[in-house]
C-alpha positions in Angstrom: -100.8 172.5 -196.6 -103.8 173.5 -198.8 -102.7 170.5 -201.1 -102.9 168.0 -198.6 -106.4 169.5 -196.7 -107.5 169.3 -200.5 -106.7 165.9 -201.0 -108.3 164.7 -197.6 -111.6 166.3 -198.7 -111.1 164.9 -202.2 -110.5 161.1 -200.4 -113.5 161.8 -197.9 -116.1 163.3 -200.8 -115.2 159.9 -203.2 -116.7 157.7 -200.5 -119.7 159.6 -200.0 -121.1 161.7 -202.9 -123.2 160.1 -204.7 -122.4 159.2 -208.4 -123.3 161.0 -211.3 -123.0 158.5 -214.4 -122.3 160.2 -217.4 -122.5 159.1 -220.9 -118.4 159.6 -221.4 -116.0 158.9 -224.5 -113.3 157.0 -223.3 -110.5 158.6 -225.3 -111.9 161.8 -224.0 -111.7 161.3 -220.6 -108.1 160.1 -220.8 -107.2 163.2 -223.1 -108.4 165.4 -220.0 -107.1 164.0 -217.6 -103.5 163.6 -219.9 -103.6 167.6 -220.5 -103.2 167.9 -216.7 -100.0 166.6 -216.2 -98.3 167.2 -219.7 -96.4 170.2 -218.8 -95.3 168.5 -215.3 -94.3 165.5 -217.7 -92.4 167.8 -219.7 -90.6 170.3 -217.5 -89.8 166.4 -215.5 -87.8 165.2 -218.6 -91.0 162.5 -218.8 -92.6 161.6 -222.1 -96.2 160.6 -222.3 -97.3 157.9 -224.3 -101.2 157.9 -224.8 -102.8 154.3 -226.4 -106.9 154.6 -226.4 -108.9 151.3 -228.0 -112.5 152.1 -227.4 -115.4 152.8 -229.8 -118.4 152.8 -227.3 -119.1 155.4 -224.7 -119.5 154.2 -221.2 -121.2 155.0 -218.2 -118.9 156.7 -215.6 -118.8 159.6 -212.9 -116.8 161.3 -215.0 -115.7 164.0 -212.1 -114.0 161.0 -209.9 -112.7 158.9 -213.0 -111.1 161.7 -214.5 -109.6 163.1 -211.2 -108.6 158.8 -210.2 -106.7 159.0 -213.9 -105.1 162.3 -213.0 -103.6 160.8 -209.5 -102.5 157.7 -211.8 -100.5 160.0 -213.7 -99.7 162.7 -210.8 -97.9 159.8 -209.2 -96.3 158.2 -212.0 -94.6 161.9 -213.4 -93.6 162.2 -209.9 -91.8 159.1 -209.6 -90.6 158.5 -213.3 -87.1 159.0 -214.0 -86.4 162.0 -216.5 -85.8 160.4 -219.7 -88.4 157.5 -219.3 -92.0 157.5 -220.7 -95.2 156.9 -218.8 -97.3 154.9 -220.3 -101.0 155.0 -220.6 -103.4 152.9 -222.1 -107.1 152.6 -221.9 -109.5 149.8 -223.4 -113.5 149.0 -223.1 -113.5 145.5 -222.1 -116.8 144.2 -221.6 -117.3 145.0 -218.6 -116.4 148.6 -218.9 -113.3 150.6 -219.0 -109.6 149.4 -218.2 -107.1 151.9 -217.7 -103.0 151.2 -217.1 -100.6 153.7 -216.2 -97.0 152.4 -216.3 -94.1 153.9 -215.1 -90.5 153.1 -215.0 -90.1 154.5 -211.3 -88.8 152.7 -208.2 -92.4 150.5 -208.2 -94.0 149.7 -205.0 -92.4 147.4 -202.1 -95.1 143.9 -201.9 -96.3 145.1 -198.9 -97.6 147.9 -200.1 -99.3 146.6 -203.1 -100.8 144.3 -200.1 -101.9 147.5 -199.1 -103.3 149.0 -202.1 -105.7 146.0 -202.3 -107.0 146.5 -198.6 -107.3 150.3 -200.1 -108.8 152.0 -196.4 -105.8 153.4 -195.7 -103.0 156.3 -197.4 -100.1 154.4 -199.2 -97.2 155.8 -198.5 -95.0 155.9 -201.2 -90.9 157.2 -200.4 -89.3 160.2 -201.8 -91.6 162.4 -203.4 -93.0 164.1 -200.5 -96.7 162.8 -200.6 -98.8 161.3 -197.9 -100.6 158.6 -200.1 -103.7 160.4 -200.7 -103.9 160.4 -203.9 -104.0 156.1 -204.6 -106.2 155.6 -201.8 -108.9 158.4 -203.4 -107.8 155.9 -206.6 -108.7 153.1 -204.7 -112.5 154.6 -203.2 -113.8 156.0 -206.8 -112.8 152.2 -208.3 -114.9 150.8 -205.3 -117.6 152.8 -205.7 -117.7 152.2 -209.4 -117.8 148.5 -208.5 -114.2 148.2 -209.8 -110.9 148.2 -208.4 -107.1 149.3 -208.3 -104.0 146.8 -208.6 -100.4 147.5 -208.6 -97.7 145.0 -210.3 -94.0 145.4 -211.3 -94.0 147.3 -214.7 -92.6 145.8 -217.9 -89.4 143.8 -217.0 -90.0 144.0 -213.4 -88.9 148.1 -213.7 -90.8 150.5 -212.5 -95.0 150.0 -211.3 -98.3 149.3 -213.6 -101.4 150.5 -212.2 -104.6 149.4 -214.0 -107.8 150.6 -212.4 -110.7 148.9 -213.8 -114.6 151.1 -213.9 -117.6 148.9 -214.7 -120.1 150.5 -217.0 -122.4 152.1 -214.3 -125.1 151.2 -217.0 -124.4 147.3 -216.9 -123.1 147.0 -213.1 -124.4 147.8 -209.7 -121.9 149.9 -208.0 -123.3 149.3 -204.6 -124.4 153.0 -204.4 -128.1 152.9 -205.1 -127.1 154.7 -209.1 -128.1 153.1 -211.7 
């Protein structure tokens, strides 16, 4: 129960904070948020595979995109078979970070990709217990970067590949007054 009444106030508080862009290292900010879960990877039987290709820092909320990555990857241990890898991969393009998290779980149905785009609700994802929290606070701190969060069928149509995409606070208005 505290989980979930932490998750609600983690969804409600990514809508309305306000942002706090940071000067962040992008390789950094995926090593965090990669510690996190690498002992739930582990005791799952679940490798992690970690690709970073960016030289400049970028201008983030590096609070919410660390905790969005961390969700990425809470929800791809969860549903990744043991024995698989979940990949991630993280790349400035220009114009800001890109950030893919594939697993080689069950994937999500079409509708609720459909879903994921509309992003104001919880996506509720079968058989590992959560309410869909977690993608839908995803789905808020890519908005209010100015970004967004898509779903599509991982490599070979197996398992799901989430990229979120965060503009460079610096270069794009995020629609919440922040430079």
């Amino acid at each position: 129960m505290l989980a979930l009444a932490d998750d609600f106030v983690h969804a409600a508080r990514a809508q309305t904070r306000p942002l706090v862009p940071q000067a962040l290292d992008l390789a950094a900010l995926v090593d965090e948020a990669v510690a996190e879960w690498r002992a739930a990877a582990a005791a799952a039987g679940v490798a992690l595979s970690v690709q970073v290709d960016a030289d400049a820092p970028l201008w983030l909320d590096h609070a919410l995109a660390t905790r969005a990555l961390a969700n990425l990857l809470s929800n791809a241990v969860k549903h990744a078979p043991p024995g698989t890898t979940v990949a991630v991969r993280a790349w400035r393009d220009p114009a800001g970070a890109r950030i893919e998290v594939v697993d080689a779980g069950p994937g999500l149905a079409a509708d609720q990709r459909q879903a994921l785009v509309r992003g104001e609700e919880a996506l509720r994802v079968g058989g590992a217990g959560g309410v869909g929290l977690g993608l839908l606070f995803v789905r808020r701190v890519a908005r209010r970067h100015g970004g967004s969060l898509t779903g599509e069928p991982g490599p070979g149509g197996r398992g799901e590949c989430m990229t979120l995409r965060l503009p460079d606070l610096c270069n794009a208005s995020a629609g919440s007054g922040n430079p």
